[in-house]
N, C-alpha and C positions, 0 to 999 in steps of 0.2 A: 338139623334145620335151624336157620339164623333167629331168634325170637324176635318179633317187631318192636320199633321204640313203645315203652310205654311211656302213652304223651300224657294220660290221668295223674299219673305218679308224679312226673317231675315239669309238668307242664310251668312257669313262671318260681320253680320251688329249686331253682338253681342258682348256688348263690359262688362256685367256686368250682373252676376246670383247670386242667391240666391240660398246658400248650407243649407241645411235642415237635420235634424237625426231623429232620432225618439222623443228626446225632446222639438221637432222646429226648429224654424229657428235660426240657430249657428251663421251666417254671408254673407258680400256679397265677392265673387268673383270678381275682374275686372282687364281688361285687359288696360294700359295704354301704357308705353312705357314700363313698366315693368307691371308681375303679382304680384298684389296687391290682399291680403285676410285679412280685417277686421272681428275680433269677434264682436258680441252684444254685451250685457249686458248678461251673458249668466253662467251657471255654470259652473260646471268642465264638467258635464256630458253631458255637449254639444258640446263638443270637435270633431272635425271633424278629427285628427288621434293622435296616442302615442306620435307623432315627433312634433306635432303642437299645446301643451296645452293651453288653454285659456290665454290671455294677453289684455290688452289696447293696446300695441307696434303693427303696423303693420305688417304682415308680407309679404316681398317683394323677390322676385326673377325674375331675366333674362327670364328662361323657366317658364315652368306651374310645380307648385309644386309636390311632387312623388306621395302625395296623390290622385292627382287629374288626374293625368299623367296615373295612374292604372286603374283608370276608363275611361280613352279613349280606345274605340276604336281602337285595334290593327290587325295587321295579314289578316285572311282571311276577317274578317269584312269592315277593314280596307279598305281593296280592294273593295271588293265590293262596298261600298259608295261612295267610290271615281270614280270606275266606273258609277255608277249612274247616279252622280252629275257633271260629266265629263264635259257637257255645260258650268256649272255653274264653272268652276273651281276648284283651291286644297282649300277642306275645311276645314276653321281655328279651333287651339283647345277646344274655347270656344263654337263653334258652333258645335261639336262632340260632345262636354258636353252635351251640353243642348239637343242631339239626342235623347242619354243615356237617361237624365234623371233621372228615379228610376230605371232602369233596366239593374244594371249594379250589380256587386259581390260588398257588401258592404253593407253599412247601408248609404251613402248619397245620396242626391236629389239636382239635378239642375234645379232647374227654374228658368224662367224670371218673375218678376215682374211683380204678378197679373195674370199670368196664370199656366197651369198644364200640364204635358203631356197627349198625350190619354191615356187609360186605352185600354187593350184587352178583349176580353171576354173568351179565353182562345182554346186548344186545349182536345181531349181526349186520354190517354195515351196510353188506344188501339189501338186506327186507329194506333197512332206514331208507334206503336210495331207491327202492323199486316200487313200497307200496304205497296205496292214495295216502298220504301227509296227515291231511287232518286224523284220520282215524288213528293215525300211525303217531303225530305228535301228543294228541288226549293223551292216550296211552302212554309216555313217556311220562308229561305230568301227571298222571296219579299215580305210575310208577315210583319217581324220584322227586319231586316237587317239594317232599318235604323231607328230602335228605342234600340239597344240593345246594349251594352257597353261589351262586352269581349275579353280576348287579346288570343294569339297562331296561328300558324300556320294552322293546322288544321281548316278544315271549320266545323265551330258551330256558333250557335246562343241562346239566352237565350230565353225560349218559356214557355207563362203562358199553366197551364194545368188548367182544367174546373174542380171545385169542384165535384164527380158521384161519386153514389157507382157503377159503372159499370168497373171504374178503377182495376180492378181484373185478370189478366191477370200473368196466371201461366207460369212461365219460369224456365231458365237454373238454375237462380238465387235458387229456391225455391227447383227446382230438386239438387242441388249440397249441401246448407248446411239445405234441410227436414224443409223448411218453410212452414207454410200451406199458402194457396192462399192469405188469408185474407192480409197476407206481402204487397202486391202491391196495397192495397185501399187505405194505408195514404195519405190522401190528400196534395197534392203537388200545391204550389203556383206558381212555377217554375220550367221549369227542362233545365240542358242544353243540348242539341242537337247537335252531333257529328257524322258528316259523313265521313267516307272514301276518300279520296283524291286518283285523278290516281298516284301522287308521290308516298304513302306508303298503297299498297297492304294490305289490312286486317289490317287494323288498328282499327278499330272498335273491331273486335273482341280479336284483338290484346291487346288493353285496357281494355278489359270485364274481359277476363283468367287473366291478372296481379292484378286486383283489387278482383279477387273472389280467388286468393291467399291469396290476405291480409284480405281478410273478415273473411276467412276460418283460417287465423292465431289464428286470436281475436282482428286484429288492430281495431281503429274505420274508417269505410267509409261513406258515403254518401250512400243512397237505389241507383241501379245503374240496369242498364235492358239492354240487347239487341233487335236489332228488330229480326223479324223471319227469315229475308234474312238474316242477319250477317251483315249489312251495314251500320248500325247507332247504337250507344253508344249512351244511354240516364241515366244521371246522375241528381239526386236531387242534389235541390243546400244545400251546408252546412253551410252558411251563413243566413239560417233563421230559428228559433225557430219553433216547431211542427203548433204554431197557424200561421205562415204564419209572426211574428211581424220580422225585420229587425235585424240580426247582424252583430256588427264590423268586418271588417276583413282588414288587412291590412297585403300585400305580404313581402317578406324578402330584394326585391330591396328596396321596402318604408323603413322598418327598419332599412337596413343598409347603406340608405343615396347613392343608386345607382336607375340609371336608367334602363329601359327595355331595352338599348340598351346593359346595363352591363350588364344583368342577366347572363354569363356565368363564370363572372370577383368574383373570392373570392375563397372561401374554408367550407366546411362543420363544420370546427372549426368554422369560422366567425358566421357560423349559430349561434352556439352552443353556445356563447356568446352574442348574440343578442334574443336569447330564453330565458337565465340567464336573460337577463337585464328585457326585457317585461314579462315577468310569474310569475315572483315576488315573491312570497309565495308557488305557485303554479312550480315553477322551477324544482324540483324531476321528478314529474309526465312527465312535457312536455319534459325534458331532455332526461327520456326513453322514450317516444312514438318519439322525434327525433330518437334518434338511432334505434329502429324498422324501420321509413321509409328508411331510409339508408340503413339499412342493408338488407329492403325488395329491394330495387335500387339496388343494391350490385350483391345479388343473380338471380336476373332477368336479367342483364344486361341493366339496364335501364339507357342511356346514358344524358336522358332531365330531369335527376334530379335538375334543375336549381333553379336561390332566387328565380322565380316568380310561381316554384311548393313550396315552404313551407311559413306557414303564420301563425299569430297570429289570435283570433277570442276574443271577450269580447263583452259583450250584451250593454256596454258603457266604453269609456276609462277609469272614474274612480272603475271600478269594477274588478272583479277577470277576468286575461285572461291565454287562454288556447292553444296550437297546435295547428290548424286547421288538422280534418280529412284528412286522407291519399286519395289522389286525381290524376291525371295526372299519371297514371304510363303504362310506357309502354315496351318492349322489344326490344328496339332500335339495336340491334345487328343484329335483322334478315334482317337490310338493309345493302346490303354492301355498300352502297355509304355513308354511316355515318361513322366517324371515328374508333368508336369500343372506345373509352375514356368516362371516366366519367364528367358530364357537369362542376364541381367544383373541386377542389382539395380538396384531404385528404391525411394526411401525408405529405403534400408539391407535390403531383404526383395527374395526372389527371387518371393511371394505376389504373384497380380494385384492391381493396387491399385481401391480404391473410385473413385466420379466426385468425392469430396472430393480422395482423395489427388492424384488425374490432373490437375486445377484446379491444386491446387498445384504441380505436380513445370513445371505449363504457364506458370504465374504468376512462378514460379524462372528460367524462359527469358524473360518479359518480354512472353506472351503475355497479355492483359487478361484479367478470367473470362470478359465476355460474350463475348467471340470463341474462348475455347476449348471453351464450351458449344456454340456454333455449331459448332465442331469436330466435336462427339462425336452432334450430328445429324444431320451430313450423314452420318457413319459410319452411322447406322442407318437413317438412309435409304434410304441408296445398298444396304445389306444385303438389306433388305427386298424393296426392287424387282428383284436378283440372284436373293433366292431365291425369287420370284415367275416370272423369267423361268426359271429350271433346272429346275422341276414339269415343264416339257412338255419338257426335254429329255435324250433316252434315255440319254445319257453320265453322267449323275448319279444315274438311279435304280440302275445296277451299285454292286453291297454296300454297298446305302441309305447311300452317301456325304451325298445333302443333309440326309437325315436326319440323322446322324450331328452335319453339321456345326452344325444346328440345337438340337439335346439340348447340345453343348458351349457354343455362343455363350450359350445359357442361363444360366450358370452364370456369366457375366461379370458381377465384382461394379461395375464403372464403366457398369452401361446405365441 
């Protein structure tokens, strides 16, 4: 039997971890008066991010570096730990780390020297998708809440699921782009776990219709599921290879040398030169799967297109890296208490842009016009037929969510 962390013991009394990859151990972590991160002896391919490539030279900073800053614990997580631990005090960054662990989005591992985190033995995807949510998400967080490393608003948790072929559970998914059931057996090592919040009314389901647009487009996504109530969005992670092995992935605040507190501080061009720079060979490809996510953002109204929804993914920094799959998308319009702006500027304006401006901002990346038109059809396509299949299901008519989301897409000056 796994022993539980003991949080008495090393609760804020963590002053030095051991960051790990799939090649090994890269180096230690420590926190002095500054954050200090020494490499080993170590290759390239043990590189812990694009921004940080192996050296002898220390490397130091004030705060906790962005790499590692990503895998903290943010948002609802955040909260909750801190509720928890509330006896015990605000808990320091290193001691977040080390909660995290392996269980955070990414290919690194924080341990302390000489030991491991627990391991879970997992959930089954069914129950997640079958039973009432609420009861079924608590449980989740007091399960994992304070082993698991995700950042957002939104209450989620990263949650291992149980290797079964039982995992077979035919949904909306299957019903909308004519999957056969077999779709929902890949075995999943992780999946994140996304509940609805009282703040934003259907959001779960809200997220399910934006992402089975893009799937339905031909973007690449993540395998992605509803539960039966409409209440929980359940997402495969896209950061790990079929066999379950570990990939890089590193957000666009990491990239571009900001923080999560900047994620809303830039422009969609910054993106688009920070894609150039990381994709390297591979630059064509990830340049137009940028401009699809945008312009899927664009058309949806989707206002939290922020740096910390776009990301690079490489199986090791010295190897080919690629866009991270289309993730995080929502229909931020249907709240009025959100602004109605887009999270970044394009074109210098945070205003959705016209189908002139979006051509352009496409054309800037080196995407042709007739293929970015192509682009902005399948979007409306693939909408179409989404909100054609969610009339006949009951999850969507609760606080006329597809209505809602169709008064908004209306008003999108690029259709």
């Amino acid at each position: 039997m796994v022993e539980p962390f003991d949080l008495e013991k090393w609760f804020n009394q963590i002053h030095q971890l051991e960051i790990h990859t799939p090649q090994g151990l890269s180096g230690t972590l420590t926190k002095e008066s500054r954050y200090v991160f020494n490499y080993n002896q170590v290759a390239d391919e043990a590189a812990i991010s694009l921004v940080m490539p192996v050296r002898q030279e220390s490397y130091t900073h004030g705060d906790l570096m962005s790499v590692f800053a990503m895998n903290r614990p943010e948002g609802y997580l955040r909260y909750i730990i801190e509720e928890r631990l509330r006896r015990m005090g605000a808990p320091s960054d290193m001691f977040l780390l080390y909660l995290a662990g392996s269980n955070q989005i990414g290919r690194l591992q924080y341990v302390l020297p000489g030991e491991m985190p627990p391991q879970n033995s997992g959930e089954q995807l069914e129950a997640l998708l079958s039973q009432p949510s609420a009861a079924v998400f608590k449980r989740l967080v007091d399960q994992y809440a304070l082993g698991s490393g995700i950042s957002g608003v939104q209450p989620k948790a990263l949650v291992p699921i149980a290797r079964s072929a039982n995992n077979t559970h035919t949904n909306f998914t299957e019903q909308l782009l004519e999957l056969p059931a077999e779709h929902a057996a890949v075995p999943l090592k992780t999946v994140i776990v996304k509940a609805e919040g009282d703040d934003y009314p259907g959001l779960a389901c809200n997220e399910f219709f934006c992402m089975s647009v893009a799937k339905e487009a031909g973007f690449t996504v993540p395998d992605f599921w509803l539960s039966d109530d409409g209440l929980l969005f359940i997402m495969s992670r896209f950061d790990r290879k079929p066999d379950g092995a570990a990939l890089g992935f590193e957000d666009m605040a990491v990239l571009t040398g900001r923080t999560a507190n900047q994620k809303y501080e830039g422009s969609y061009e910054m993106i688009a030169k920070a894609v150039e720079v990381f994709a390297g060979e591979n630059s064509v490809l990830a340049l137009r799967k940028l401009f699809e996510r945008v312009a899927l953002s664009c058309f949806l109204r989707d206002g939290d297109a922020h740096l910390k929804n776009f990301g690079m993914v490489y199986e090791n920094p010295a190897l080919a890296r690629s866009l991270a799959p289309v993730y995080d998308v929502v229909c931020t319009d249907i709240y009025p208490e959100l602004d109605g702006k887009m999270a970044l500027k394009l074109n210098r304006s945070k205003s959705y842009p016209t189908t002139i401006e979006l051509i352009d901002y496409a054309q800037r990346l080196g995407v042709a016009k007739a293929d970015a038109m192509q682009v902005l059809q399948r979007i409306e396509n693939a909408y179409y037929k989404v909100v054609d299949v969610c009339k006949s299901d009951i999850r969507f008519q609760r606080n006329n969510l597809l209505t809602r989301i169709q008064e908004a897409v209306k008003a999108t000056p690029c259709r």
